[in-house]
C-alpha positions in Angstrom: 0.0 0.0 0.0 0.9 3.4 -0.8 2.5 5.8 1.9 0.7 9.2 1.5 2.3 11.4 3.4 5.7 12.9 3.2 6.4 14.8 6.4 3.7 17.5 7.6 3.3 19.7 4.7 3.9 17.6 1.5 2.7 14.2 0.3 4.3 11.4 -1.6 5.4 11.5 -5.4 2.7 11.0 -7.9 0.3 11.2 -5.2 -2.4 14.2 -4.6 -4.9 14.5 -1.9 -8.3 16.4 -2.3 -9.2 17.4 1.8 -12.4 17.8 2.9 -12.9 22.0 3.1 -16.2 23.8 3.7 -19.8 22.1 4.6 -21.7 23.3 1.3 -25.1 21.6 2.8 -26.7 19.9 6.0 -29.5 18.0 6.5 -30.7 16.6 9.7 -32.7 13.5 9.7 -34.5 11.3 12.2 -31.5 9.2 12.1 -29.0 10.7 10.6 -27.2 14.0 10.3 -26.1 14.7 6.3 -23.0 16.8 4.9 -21.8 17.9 1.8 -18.5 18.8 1.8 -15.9 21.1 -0.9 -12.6 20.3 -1.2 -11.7 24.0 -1.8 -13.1 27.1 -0.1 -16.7 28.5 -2.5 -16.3 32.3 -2.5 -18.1 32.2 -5.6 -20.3 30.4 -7.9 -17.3 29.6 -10.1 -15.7 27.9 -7.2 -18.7 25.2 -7.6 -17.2 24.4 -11.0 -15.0 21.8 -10.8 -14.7 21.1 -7.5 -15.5 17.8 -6.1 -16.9 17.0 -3.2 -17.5 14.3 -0.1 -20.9 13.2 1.1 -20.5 12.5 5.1 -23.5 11.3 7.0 -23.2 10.8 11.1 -25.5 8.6 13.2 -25.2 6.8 16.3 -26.3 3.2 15.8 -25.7 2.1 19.8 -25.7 4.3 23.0 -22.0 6.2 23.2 -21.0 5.2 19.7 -20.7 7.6 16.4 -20.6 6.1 13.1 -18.8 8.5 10.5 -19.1 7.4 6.9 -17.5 9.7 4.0 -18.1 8.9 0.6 -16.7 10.7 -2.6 -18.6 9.0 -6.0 -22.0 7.7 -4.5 -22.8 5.3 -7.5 -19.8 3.0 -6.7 -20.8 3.4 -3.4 -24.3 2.2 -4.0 -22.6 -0.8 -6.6 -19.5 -1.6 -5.1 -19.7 -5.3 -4.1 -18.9 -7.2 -0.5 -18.5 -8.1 1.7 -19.5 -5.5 4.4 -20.0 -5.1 8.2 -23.7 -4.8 8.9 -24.8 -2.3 11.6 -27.9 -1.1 12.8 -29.1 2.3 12.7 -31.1 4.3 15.5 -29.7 7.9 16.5 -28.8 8.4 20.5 -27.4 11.8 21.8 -23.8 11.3 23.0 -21.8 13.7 26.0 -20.1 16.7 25.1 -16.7 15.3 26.7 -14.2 15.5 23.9 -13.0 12.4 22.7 -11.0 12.5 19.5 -11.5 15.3 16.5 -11.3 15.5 12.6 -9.3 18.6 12.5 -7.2 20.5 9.6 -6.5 18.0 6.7 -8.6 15.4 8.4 -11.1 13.6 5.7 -9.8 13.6 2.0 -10.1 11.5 -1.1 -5.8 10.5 -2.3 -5.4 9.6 -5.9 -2.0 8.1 -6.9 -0.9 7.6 -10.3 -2.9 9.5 -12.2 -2.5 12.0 -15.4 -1.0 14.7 -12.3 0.6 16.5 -15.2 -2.6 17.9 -15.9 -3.2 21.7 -15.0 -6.2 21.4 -12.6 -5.3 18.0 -10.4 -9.3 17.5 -9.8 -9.6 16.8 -13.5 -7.1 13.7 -13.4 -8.3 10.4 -15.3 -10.5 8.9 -13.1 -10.0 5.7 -14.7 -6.6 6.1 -14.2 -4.1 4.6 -10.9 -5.5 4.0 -7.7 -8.0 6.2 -5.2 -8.4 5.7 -1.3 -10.9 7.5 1.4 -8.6 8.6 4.3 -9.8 10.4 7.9 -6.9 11.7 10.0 -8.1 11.8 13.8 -6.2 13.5 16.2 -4.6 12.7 19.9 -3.8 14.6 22.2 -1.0 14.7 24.3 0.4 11.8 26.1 -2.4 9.8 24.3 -1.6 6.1 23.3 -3.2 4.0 21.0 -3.4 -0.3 21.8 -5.0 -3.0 19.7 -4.9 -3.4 15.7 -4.9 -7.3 15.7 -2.1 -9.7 17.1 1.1 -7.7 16.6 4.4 -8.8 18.1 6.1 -5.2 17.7 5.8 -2.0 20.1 2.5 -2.6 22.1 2.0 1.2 22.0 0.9 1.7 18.2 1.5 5.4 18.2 3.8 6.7 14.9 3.7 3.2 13.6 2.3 2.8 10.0 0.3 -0.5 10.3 -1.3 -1.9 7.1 -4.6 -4.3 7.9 -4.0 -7.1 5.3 -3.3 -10.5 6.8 -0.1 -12.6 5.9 1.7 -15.5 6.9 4.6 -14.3 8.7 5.7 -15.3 12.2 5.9 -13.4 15.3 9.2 -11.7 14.3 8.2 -9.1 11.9 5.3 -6.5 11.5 2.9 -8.6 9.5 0.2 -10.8 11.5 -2.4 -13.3 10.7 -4.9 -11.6 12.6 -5.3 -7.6 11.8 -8.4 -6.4 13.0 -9.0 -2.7 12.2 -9.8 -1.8 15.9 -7.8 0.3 18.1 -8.3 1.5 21.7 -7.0 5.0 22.9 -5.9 5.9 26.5 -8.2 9.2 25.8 -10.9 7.1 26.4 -12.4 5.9 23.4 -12.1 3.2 20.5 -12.1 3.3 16.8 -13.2 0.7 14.1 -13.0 0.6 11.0 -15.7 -0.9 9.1 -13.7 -1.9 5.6 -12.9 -5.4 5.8 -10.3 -4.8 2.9 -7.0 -3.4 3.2 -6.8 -0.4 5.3 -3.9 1.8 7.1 -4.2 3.1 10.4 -4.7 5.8 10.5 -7.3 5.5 8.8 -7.4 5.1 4.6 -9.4 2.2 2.5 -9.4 2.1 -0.9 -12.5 2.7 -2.3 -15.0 5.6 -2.5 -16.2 4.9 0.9 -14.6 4.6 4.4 -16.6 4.5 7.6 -15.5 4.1 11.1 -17.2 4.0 14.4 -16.4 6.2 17.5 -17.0 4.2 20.6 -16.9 5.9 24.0 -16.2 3.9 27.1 -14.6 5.6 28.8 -12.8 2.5 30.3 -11.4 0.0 28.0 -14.0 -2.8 29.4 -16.9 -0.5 28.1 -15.1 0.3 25.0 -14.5 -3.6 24.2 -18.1 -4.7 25.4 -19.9 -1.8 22.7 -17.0 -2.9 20.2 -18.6 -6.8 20.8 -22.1 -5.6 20.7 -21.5 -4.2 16.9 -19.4 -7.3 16.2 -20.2 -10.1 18.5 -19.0 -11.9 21.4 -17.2 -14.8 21.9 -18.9 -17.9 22.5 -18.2 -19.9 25.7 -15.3 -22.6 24.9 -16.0 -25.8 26.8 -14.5 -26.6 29.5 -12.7 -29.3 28.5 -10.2 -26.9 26.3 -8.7 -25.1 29.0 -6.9 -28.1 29.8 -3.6 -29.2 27.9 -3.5 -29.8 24.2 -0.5 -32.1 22.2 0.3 -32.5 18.8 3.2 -33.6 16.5 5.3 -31.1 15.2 4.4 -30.0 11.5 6.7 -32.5 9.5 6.6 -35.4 12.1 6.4 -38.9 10.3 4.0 -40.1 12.6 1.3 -43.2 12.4 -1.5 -44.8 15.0 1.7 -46.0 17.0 3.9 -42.8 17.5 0.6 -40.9 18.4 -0.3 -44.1 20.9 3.7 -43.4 22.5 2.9 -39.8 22.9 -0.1 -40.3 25.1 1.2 -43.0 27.2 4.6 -41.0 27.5 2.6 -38.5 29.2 0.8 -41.2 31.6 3.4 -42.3 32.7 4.9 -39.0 33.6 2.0 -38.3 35.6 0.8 -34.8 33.0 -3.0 -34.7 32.0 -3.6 -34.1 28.5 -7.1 -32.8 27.5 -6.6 -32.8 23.5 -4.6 -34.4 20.9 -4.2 -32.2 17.7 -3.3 -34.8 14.8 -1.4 -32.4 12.1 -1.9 -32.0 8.3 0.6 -35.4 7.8 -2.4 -37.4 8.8 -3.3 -37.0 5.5 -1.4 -38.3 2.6 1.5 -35.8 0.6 0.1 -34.4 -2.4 -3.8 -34.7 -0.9 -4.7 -32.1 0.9 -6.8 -31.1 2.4 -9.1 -34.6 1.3 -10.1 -34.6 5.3 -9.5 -38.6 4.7 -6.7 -40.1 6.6 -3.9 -41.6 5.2 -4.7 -45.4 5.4 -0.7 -45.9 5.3 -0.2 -45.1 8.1 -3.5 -44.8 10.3 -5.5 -48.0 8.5 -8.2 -47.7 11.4 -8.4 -44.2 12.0 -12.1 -44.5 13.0 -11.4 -47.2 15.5 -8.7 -45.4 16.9 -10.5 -42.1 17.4 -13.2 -44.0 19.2 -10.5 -45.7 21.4 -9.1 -42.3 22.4 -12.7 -41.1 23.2 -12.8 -43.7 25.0 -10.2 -43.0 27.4 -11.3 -39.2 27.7 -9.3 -37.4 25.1 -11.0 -35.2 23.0 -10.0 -35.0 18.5 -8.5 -32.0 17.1 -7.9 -32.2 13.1 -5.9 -30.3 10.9 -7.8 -28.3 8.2 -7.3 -26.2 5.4 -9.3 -24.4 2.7 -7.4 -25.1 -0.2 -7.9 -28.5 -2.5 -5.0 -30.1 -4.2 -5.5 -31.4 -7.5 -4.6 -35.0 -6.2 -7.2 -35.0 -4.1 -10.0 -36.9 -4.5 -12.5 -33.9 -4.4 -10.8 -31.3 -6.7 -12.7 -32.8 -9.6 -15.8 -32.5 -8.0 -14.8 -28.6 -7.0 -14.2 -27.2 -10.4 -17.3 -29.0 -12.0 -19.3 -27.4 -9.4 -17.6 -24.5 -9.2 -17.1 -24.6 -5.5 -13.4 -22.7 -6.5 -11.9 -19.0 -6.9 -11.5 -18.2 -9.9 -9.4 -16.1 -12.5 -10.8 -13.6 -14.9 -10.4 -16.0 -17.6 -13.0 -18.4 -16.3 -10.4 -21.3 -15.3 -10.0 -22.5 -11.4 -7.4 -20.1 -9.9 -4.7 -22.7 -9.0 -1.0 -22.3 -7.4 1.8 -24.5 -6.2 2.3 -23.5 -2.4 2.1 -26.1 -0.1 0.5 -28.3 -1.9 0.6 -28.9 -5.7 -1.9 -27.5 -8.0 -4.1 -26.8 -5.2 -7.4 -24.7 -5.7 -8.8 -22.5 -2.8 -12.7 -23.1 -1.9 -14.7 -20.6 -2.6 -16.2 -20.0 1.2 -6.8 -17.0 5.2 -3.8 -15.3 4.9 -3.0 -16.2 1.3 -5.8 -16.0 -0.3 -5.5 -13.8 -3.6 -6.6 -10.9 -4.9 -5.3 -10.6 -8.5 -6.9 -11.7 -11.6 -9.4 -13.1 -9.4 -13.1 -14.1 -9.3 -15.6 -15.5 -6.9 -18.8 -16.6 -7.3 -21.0 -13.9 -5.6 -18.7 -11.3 -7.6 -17.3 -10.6 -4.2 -14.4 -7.8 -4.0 -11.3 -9.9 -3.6 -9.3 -7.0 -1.6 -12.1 -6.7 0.7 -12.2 -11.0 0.7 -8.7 -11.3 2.1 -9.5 -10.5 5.5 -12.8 -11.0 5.8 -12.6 -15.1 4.3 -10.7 -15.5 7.9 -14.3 -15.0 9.5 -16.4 -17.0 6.9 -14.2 -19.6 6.9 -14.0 -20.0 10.7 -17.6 -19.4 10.4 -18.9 -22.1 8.7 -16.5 -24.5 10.6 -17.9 -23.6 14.0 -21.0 -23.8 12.5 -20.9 -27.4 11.1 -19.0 -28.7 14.8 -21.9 -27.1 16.6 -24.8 -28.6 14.3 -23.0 -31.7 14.8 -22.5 -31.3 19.1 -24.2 -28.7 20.6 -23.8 -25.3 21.9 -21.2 -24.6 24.2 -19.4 -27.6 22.9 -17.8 -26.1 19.5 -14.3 -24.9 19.1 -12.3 -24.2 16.3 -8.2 -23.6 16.6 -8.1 -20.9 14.4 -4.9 -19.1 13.3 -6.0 -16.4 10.9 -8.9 -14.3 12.0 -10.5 -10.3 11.3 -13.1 -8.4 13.0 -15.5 -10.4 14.1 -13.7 -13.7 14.2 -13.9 -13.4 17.9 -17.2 -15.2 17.9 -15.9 -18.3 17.2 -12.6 -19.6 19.4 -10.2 -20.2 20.2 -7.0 -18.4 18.3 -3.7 -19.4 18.3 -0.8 -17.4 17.7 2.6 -18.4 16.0 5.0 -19.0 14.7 7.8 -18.2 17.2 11.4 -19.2 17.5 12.5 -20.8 20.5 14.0 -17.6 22.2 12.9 -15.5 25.2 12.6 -12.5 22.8 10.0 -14.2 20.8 8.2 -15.6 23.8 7.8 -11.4 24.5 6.9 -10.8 21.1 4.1 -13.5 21.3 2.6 -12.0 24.4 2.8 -8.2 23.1 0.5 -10.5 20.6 -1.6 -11.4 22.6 -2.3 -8.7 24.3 -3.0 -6.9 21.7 -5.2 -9.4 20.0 -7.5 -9.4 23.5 -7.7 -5.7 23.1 -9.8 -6.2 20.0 -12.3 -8.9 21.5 -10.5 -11.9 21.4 -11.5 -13.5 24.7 -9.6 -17.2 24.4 -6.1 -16.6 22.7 -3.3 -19.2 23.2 0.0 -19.8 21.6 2.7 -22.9 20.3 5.3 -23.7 22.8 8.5 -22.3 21.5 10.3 -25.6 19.2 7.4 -24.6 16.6 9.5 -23.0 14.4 13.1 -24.5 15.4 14.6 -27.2 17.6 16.9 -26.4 20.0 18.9 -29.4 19.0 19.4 -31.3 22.3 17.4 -33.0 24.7 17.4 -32.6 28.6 17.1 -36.2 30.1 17.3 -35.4 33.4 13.4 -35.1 33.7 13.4 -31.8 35.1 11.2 -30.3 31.9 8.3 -33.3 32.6 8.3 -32.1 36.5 7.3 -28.2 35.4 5.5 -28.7 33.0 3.3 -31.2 35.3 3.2 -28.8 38.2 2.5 -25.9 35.4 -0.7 -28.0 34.1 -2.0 -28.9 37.4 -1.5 -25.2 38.8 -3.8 -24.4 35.7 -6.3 -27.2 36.3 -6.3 -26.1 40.3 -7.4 -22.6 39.1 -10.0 -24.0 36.7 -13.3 -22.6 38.6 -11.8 -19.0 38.7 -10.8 -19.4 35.0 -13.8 -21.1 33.5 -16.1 -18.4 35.7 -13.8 -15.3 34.2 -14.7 -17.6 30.9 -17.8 -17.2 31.2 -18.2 -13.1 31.3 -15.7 -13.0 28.4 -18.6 -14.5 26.7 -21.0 -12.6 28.3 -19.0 -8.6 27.6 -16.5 -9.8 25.5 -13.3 -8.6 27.4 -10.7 -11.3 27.5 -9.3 -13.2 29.5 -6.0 -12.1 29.7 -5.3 -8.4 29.6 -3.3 -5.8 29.7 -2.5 -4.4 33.1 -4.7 -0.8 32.1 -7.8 -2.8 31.6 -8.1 -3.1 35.8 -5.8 -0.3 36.5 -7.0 2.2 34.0 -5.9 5.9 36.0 -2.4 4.5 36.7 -0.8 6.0 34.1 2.5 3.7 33.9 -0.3 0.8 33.8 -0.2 2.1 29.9 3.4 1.1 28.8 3.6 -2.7 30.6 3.8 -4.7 28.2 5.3 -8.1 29.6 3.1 -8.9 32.6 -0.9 -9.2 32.2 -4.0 -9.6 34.3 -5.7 -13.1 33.9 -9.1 -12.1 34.8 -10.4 -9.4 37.7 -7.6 -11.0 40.4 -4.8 -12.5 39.0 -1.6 -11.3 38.0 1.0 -13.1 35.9 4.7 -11.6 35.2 6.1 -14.3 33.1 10.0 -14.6 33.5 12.1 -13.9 30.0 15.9 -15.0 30.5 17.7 -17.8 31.7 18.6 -16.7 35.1 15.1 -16.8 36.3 15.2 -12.8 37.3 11.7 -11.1 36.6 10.9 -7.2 37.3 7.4 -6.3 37.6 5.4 -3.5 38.1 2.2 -3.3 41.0 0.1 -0.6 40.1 -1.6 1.8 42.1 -4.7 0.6 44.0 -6.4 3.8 46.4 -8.3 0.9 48.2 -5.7 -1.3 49.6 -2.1 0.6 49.0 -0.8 4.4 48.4 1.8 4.1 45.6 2.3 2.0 42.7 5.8 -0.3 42.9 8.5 -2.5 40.8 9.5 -5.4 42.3 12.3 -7.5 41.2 12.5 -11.7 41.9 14.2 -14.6 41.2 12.9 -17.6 40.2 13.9 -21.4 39.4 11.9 -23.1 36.5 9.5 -24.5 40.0 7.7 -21.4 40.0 6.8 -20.9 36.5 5.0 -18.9 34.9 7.2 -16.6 37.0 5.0 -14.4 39.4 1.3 -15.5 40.0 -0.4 -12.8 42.3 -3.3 -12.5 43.9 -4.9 -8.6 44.1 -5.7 -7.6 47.2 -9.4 -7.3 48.0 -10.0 -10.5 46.0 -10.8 -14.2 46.1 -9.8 -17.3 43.9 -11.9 -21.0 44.2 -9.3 -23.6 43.7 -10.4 -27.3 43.4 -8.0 -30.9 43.1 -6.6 -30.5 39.8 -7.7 -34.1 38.6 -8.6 -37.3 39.5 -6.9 -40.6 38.2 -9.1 -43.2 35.8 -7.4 -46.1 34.0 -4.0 -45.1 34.3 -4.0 -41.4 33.5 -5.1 -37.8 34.9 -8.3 -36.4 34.2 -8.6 -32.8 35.1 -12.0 -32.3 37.3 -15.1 -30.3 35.8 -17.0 -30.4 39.4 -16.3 -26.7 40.7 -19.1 -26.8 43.5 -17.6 -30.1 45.9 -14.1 -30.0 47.5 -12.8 -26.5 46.9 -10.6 -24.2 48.3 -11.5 -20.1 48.2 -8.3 -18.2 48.8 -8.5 -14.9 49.8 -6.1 -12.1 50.1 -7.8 -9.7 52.4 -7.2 -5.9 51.9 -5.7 -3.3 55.2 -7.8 -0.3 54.7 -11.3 -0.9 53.9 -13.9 -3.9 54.0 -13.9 -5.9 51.7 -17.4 -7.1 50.2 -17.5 -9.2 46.9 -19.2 -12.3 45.5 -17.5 -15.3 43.6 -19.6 -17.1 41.3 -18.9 -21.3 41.4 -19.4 -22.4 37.6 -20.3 -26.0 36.7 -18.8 -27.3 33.7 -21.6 -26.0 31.5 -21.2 -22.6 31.9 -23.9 -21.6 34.3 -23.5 -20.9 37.5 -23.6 -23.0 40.6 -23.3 -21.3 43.8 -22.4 -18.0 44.6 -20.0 -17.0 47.7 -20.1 -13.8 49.5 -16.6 -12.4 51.3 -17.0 -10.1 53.0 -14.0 -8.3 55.7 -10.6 -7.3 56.3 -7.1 -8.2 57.2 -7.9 -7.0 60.5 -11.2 -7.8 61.4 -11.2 -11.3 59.8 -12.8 -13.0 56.6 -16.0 -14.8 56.8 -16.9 -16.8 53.6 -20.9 -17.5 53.0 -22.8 -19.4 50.3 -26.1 -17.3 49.7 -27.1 -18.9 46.6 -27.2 -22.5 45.4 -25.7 -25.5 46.8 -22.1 -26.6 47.6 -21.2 -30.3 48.0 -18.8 -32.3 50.8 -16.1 -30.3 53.2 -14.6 -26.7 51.5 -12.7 -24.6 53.9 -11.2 -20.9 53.6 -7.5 -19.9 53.2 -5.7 -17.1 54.4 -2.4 -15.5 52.6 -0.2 -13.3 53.7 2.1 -11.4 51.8 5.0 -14.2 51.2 2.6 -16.6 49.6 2.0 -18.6 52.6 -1.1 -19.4 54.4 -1.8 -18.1 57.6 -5.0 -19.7 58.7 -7.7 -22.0 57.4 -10.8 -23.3 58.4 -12.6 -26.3 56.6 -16.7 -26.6 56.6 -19.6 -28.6 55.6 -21.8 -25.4 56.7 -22.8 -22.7 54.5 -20.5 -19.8 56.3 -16.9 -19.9 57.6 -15.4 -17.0 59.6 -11.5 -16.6 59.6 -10.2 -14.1 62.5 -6.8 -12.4 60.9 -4.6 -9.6 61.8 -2.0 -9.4 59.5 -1.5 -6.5 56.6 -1.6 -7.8 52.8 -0.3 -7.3 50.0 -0.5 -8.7 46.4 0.9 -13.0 47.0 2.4 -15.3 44.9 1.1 -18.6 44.3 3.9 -21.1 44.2 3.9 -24.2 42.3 
């Protein structure tokens, strides 16, 4: 994509930009407000003569959100083809609290390559290079900008030129899989684009017609949950997928046998595994995707799924949307023209990854030139948006085929509105600490736009380290790390559940809960999981990690860095606990046949932790989920570090002994009382800070 500018006052060779000037006419509607815009001054009626103009209509189609849309030539607009965002339309009144501004040079139509030579530059060929709609919002000072998809680079996004067009790339450059034309400002306020082709923040499409929406939180949860309510919220993952997933690597020569030696390797080490992910070399070379196995090497697939089923494991299958020609249904694809195709009238075919493949007509490489489908959709504006459809229509058929609450998809490309249907995955990283930074920045980013369930390879994806550690120390973490996960499953699967219910993620930045703490802006390797947790993830060998406690009025007077070591026995590095909040914790799993199966009962046997605050009483309630995704009990806690914590259940029932835990500020616990009654009182007098959960 073209870069417009060039410095403040001058733009780029061969291109011109026509800016938005005077408001020629208004119209006010019952839904609507309507401008015509001149992109030069009218002093006179021969200033009307060749001068085009920009139609922009406002509206407000949800409460504290305004939808701007500039369009130059209205009959493309009215014939340009999909696909678009759909949004509804009913006018609100907003604040008069100053969010963001279109100010001097701020909407314009940019033509590049065209007849400039000429004398008047509004007279240029039309049908000559290439046009784009750009708006040009302002921030003030100190202001930063977060979100834009799952970018490894700076976390901040401010003076970074960032083009929305996904490609395959790795965590170690600037391109993604995932851009999602969304960003969140510290100002208060988000902005989303509504072109699902390729656009530059900030903020240019091209085609006669951009539109963005305003939304106004003014906290980053409200921004996120209006964001979800124009593109939709997650749904809730099943349970089963928070626990651990295993796969081959990509190139493994694998059969019924190797995969059988995988899963019994981790039995006997004692590691629950939740999902195995067979890889695209279950299908035979030169085939896919055929979705059949190859019967060379897995010659009772079916029987061997069901044996796996039967032992607990849940199936997770490689996928693709592209055909190769040796596959038994490409024939079948270009007589029914189920394939892109090229101008010509011939299947669009290529020899990446697989030879002579055809891509369905329903990812990060699909293309755009010389290029047709079969709804005469607009293949720039297709690039992006096939992410959604094609996760779409997978979720949809797994849920037909389950039920709801029981489909996931492990997606890896994804655009605005792909959030509906989890989980994403990010990759691929090298096996270095720096990428393991550069995958959470990712991350982080990614949740900012909506994505509630985000998770990521382990680092040999991309290369092996070449040697192997025997000593057995790596089976002992990652054992403890699983279980530690599985232990935390109610408070997980409950902060699940209101993901899917506001769309704010899971994990997230450390400004989502700590919003007027200004250095709560720039963190950008240590997160919040949820309302009470916080994870500082350790990024060198020698086990030191610095990180930062923010400001909380309510429990402490100043914000703080703290620097630890750790040993690889108290990964992920620092776990903490805010103060003022409680965490259920149940057994992490129970042994059947052999092997660990993590436990899905949330409401028998638990443990609430609570990390009392020192200046005020504490009054909250923590919900007790059941593996469907409603609610089971709910808790009140309710005191202090000084007057003592009393635990009750007010609302639905609790099963067998739970009992109530203390920390202190060290990580240990300082009193507990177990029950079979429906209130438990712990007397304390201690002072508390944020504690760290050791493995």
């Amino acid at each position: 994509m073209v870069k417009f500018s060039s410095g403040t006052w001058t733009v780029g060779p061969h291109i011109s930009v026509n800016w938005a000037t005077e408001v020629v006419k208004s119209e006010a509607f019952e839904d609507r407000i309507r401008c015509v815009v001149s992109m030069k001054p009218i002093n006179h009626r021969g200033d009307t003569l060749n001068t085009p103009t920009i139609t922009i209509e406002c509206s407000s189609p949800i409460p504290d959100t305004f939808f701007l849309e500039a369009c130059h030539w209205k009959s493309q607009q009215l014939t340009s083809t999909g696909p678009n965002y759909e949004n509804p339309t009913s006018i609100t009144s907003l604040s008069n609290y100053l969010l963001t501004q279109l100010g001097w040079r701020s909407v314009g139509y940019v033509k590049y390559d065209t007849n400039l030579d000429h004398p008047n530059l509004n007279l240029a060929d039309p049908d000559k290079g290439k046009k784009w709609m750009t708006m040009q919002f302002q921030l003030s000072v100190g202001e930063k900008i977060h979100g834009l998809g799952e970018r490894s680079g700076s976390f901040i996004k401010n003076g970074q030129t960032v083009d929305m067009w996904n490609e395959d790339s790795g965590t170690s450059s600037e391109l993604t899989y995932k851009n999602v034309p969304f960003y969140i400002s510290s100002g208060g306020y988000g902005i989303f684009v509504t072109c699902p082709g390729i656009t530059r923040v900030h903020v240019s499409g091209p085609f006669e017609r951009l539109s963005v929406h305003v939304i106004h939180g003014p906290t980053p949860a409200a921004i996120i949950e209006r964001y979800t309510m124009i593109t939709g919220r997650p749904a809730l993952p099943p349970a089963w997928t928070f626990n651990l997933w295993l796969s081959t690597s990509f190139t493994t020569n694998y059969d019924e046998g190797t995969v059988t030696k995988f899963l019994k390797g981790m039995e006997d080490r004692d590691i629950s595994v939740g999902v195995f992910h067979f890889d695209c070399f279950r299908m035979k070379g030169f085939h896919w995707c055929d979705y059949e196995f190859d019967t060379d090497f897995f010659p009772d697939a079916k029987g061997q799924l069901a044996r796996l089923k039967e032992k607990g494991y849940k199936i997770c299958v490689w996928i693709n949307p592209y055909i190769a020609q040796e596959s038994k249904i490409f024939d079948e694809g270009v007589k029914k023209g189920y394939f892109i195709k090229k101008q010509d009238g011939n299947v669009w075919q290529d020899g990446c990854w697989q030879a002579g493949m055809a891509w369905a007509d329903f990812g990060e490489r699909i293309p755009t030139g010389n290029t047709v489908y079969f709804d005469g959709s607009n293949p720039e504006k297709m690039h992006n948006y096939y992410a959604f459809l094609y996760n779409k229509v997978t979720f949809d058929v797994i849920e037909k085929y389950n039920r709801k609450r029981q489909a996931v998809v492990f997606a890896h490309s994804a655009t605005a509105g792909s959030q509906r249907f989890p989980v994403h995955w990010g990759g691929d990283l090298m096996s270095t600490f720096e990428a393991m930074a550069e995958t959470l920045r990712g991350g982080m980013s990614l949740g900012l736009c909506a994505f509630g369930y985000w998770a990521h390879d382990i680092g040999i994806c991309v290369a092996f380290p070449g040697f192997l550690d025997e000593s057995g120390e790596a089976d002992v973490v990652l054992r403890k790390s699983i279980d530690l996960k599985l232990t935390l499953m109610p408070y997980l699967f409950v902060t699940a559940i209101k993901t899917h219910q506001t769309g704010v993620p899971m994990m997230r930045p450390m400004f989502v809960e700590f919003l007027e703490d200004p250095m709560a802006w720039n963190v950008d390797t240590q997160y919040m999981l949820g309302f009470n947790l916080m994870v500082a993830p350790i990024f060198n060998a020698e086990g030191s990690v610095q990180f930062y406690v923010p400001e909380d009025r309510k429990v402490r007077t100043e914000p703080k860095y703290f620097t630890e070591t750790r040993d690889f026995m108290s990964l992920p590095g620092s776990l903490l606990l805010k103060p003022g909040g409680a965490v259920v914790m149940v057994k992490p799993n129970r042994s059947s046949g052999g092997r660990k199966l993590a436990v899905y009962d949330y409401a028998s046997d638990f443990i609430v932790l609570v990390n009392p605050p020192s200046k005020e009483r504490m009054e909250i309630e923590v919900e007790l989920p059941n593996c469907e995704g409603d609610i089971a009990a709910l808790l009140r806690v309710e005191g202090s570090s000084r007057t003592g914590v009393t635990v009750s259940v007010i609302k639905g029932t609790v099963r067998g002994p739970w009992r109530v835990r203390i920390v202190n500020e060290i990580g240990m616990e300082f009193d507990a009382a177990v029950t079979t009654d429906d209130t438990v009182h712990v007397p304390v007098d201690r002072y508390f800070f944020f504690f760290t959960i050791w493995l």
